[in-house]
Steps between C-alpha positions, in 0.01 A plus 500: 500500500810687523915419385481307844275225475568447093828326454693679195767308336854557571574724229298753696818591698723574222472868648574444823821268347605787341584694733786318676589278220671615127345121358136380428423292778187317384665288291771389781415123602424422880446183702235490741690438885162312563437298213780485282310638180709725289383780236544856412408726726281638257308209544451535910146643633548825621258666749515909495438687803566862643826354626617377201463130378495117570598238261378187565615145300271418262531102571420487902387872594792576736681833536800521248604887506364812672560807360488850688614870410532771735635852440849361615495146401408215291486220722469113264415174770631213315483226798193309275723458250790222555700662167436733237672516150548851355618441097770734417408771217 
């Protein structure tokens, strides 16, 4: 089995996070836009592939946040989440 078919746990992206923002985004809080269940994003199941990585909610298995780099972006998909809170330092 390979990164792709074992879920990892959200703190598994704190590299990718790093690059675009300055703060520690696992411990920001998001809600779910499918089920309403809120936690840190460290907390979120996060599926690594080649492409970069999938983070899934934890309570119903829906699609929070994708996560890709490329050599002139970082592109972040946020439409699973309905908000996310990011604590100030």
């Amino acid at each position: 089995m390979d990164s792709a078919t074992i879920p990892l746990d959200g703190n598994s992206a704190a590299g990718l996070f790093s690059e675009v923002f300055s703060v520690d985004l696992t411990v920001a809080r998001a809600t779910c836009a499918h089920c309403d269940a809120e936690g840190e994003l460290g907390t979120l199941k996060m599926w690594a592939v080649e492409m970069g990585a999938v983070l899934r909610c934890p309570a119903c298995g829906d699609v929070v946040l994708r996560l890709t780099s490329t050599p002139n972006a970082v592109w972040l998909d946020a439409t699973g989440a309905r908000s996310i809170a990011i604590p100030r330092a």
